[in-house]
N, CA, C and O of each residue as an XYZ file, in Angstrom:
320
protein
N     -16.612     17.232    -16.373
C     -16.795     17.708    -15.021
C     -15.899     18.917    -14.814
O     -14.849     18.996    -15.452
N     -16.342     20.084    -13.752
C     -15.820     21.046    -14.038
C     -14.522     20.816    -12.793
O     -14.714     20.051    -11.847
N     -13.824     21.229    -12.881
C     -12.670     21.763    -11.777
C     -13.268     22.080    -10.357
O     -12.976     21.291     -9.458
N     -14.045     23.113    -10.072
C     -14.786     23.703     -9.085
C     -15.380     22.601     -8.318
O     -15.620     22.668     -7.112
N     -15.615     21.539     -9.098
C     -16.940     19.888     -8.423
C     -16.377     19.113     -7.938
O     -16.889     18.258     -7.216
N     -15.178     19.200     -8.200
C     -14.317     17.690     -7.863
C     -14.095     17.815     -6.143
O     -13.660     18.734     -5.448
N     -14.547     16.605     -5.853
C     -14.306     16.545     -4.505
C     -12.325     16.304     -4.073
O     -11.521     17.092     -4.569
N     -11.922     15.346     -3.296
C     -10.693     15.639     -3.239
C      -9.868     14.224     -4.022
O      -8.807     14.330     -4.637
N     -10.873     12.514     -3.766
C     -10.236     11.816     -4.004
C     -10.407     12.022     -5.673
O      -9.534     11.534     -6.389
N     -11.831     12.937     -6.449
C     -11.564     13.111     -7.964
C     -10.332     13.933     -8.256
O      -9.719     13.718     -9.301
N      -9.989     14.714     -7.541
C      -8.776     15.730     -7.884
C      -8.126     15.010     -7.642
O      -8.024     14.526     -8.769
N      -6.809     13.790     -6.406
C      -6.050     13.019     -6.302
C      -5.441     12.333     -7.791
O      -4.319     12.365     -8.298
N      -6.944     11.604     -8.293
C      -6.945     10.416     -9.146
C      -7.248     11.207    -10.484
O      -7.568     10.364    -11.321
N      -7.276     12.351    -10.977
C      -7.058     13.440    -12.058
C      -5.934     13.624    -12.663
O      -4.868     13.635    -12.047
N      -6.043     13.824    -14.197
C      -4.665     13.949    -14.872
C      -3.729     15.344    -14.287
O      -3.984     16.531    -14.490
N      -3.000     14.971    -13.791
C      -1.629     15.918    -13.275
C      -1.067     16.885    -14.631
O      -0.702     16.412    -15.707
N      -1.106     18.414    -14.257
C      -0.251     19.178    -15.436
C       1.249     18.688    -15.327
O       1.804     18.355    -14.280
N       1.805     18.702    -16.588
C       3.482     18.318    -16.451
C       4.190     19.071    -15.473
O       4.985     18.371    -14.846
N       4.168     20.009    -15.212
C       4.627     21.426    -14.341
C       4.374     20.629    -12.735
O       5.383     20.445    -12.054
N       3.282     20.269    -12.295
C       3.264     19.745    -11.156
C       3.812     17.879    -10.860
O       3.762     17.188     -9.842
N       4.209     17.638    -11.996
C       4.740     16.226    -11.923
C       5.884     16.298    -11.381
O       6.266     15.700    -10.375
N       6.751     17.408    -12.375
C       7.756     17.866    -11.767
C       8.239     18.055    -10.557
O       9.208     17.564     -9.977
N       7.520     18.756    -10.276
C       7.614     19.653     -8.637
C       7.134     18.082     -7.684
O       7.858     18.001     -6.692
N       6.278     17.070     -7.760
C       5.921     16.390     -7.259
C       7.056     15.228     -7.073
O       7.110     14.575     -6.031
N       8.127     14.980     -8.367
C       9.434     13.964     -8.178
C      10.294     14.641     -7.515
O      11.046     14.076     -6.722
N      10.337     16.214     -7.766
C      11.409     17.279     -6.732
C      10.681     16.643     -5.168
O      11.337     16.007     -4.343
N       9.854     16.837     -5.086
C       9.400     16.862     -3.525
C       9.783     15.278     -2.480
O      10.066     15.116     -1.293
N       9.546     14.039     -4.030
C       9.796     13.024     -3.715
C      11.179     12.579     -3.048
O      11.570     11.963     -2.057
N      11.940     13.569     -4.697
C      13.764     13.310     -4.350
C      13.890     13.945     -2.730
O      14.422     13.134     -1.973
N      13.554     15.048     -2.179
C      13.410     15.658     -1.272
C      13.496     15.001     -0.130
O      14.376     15.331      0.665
N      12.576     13.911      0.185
C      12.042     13.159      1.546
C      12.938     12.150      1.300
O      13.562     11.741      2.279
N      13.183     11.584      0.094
C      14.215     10.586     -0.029
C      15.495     10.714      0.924
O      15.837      9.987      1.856
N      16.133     11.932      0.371
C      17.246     12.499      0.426
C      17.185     12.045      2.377
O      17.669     11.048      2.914
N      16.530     13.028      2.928
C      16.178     13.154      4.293
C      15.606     11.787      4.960
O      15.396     11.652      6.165
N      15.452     11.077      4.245
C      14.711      9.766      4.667
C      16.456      8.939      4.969
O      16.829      8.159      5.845
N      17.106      9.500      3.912
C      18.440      8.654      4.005
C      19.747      9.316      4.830
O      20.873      8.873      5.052
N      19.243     10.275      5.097
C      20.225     11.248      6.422
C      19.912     10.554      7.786
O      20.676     10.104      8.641
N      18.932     10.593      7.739
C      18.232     10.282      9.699
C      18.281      8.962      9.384
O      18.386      8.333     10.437
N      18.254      8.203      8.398
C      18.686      6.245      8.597
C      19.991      5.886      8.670
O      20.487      4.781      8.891
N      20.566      7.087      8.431
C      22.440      6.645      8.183
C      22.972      6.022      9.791
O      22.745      6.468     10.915
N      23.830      4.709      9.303
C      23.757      3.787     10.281
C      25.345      4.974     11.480
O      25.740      4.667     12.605
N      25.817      6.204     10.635
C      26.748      6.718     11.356
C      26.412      8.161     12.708
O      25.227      8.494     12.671
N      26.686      8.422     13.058
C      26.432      9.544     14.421
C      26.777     10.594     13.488
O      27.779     10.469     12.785
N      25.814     11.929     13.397
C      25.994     13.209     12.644
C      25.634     13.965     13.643
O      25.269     13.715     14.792
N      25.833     15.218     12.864
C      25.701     16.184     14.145
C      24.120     16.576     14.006
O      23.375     16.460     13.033
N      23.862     17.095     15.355
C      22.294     17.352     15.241
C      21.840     17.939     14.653
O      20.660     17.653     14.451
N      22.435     19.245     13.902
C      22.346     20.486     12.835
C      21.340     19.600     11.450
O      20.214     19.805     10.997
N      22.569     18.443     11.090
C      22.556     17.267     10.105
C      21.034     16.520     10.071
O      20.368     16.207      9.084
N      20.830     16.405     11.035
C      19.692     15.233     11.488
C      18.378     16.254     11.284
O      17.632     16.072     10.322
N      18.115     17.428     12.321
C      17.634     18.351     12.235
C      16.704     19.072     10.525
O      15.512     19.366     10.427
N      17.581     19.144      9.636
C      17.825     19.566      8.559
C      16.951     18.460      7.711
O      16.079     18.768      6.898
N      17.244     17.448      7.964
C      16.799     16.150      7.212
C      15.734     16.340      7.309
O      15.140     16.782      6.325
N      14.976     16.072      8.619
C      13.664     16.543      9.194
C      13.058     17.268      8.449
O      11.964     16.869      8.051
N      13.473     18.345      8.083
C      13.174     19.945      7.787
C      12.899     19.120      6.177
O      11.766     19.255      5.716
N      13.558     18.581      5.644
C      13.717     18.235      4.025
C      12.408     17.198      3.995
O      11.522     17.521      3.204
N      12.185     15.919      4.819
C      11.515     15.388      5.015
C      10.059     16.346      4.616
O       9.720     16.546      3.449
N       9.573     16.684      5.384
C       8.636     17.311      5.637
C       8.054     18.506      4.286
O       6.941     18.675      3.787
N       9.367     19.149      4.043
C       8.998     19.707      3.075
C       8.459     18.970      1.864
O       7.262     18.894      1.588
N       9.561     18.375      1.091
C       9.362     16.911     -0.300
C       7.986     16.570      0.576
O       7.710     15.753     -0.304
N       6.974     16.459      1.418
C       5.763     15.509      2.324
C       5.440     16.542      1.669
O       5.680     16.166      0.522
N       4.854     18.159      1.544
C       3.940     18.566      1.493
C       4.460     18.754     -0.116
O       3.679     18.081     -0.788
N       5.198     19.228     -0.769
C       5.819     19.432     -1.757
C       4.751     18.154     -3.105
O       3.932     18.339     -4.006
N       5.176     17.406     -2.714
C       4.758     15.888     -3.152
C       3.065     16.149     -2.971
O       2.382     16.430     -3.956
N       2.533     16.036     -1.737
C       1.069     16.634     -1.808
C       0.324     17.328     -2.388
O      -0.802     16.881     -2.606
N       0.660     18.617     -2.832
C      -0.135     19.950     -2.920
C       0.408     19.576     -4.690
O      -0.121     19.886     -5.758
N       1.371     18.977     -4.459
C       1.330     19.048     -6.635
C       0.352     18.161     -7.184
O      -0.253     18.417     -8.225
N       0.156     16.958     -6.399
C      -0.611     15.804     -6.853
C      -2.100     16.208     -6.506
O      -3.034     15.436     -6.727
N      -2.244     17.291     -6.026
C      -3.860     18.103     -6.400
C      -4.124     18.850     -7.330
O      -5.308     19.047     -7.605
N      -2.781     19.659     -8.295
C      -2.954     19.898     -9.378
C      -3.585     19.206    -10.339
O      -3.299     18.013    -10.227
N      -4.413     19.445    -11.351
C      -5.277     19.371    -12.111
C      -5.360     20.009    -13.250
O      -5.358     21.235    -13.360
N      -5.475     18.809    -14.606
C      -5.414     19.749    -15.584
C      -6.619     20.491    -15.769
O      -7.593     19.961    -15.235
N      -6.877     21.755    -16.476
C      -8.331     22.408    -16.747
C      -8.920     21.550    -18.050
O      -8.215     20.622    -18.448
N      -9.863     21.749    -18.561
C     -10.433     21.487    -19.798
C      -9.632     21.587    -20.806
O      -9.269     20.688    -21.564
N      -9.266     23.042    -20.815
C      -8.319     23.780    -21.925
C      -6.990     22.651    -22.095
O      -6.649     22.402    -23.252
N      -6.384     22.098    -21.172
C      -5.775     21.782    -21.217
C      -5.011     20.598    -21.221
O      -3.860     20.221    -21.439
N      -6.922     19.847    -20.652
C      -7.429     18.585    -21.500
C      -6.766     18.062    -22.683
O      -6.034     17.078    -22.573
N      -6.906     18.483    -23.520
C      -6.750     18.482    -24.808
C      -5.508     18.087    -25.351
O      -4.460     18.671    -25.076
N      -5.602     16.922    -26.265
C      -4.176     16.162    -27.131
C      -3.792     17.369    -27.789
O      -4.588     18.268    -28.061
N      -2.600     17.389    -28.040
C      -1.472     18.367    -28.381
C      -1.420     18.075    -29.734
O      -1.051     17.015    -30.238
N      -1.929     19.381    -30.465
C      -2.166     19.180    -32.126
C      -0.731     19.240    -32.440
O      -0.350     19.135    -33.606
């Protein structure tokens, strides 16, 4: 099947290039990080909280847009 056909849940459930796996655990560590700023049981400053948000959100789309990467045909292919 070509690249161009794939609707969105075939691209989702498609082998991932290594390059976007990457970028996809960066994005993960990302929201983590920020997931664990804004739960901290202590009072930070709003700058702090703010920021988290900002990290949140990013690692959210970060994490997204890699896991639509797709390998091509070419690249299909077991590694002689």
């Amino acid at each position: 099947m070509k690249n161009k056909e794939m609707n969105f849940a075939e691209r989702v459930f498609a082998p991932t290039p290594k390059w976007f796996k990457i970028l996809r655990t960066v994005g993960i560590a990302l929201a983590s990080v920020g997931g664990i700023i804004i739960a901290s049981p202590v009072a930070l400053p709003v700058g702090i909280v703010t920021a988290a948000g900002y990290l949140i959100l990013g690692g959210s789309i970060i994490s997204v847009v890699s896991q639509t990467g797709v390998k091509t045909e070419e690249e299909a292919e077991p590694d002689k």
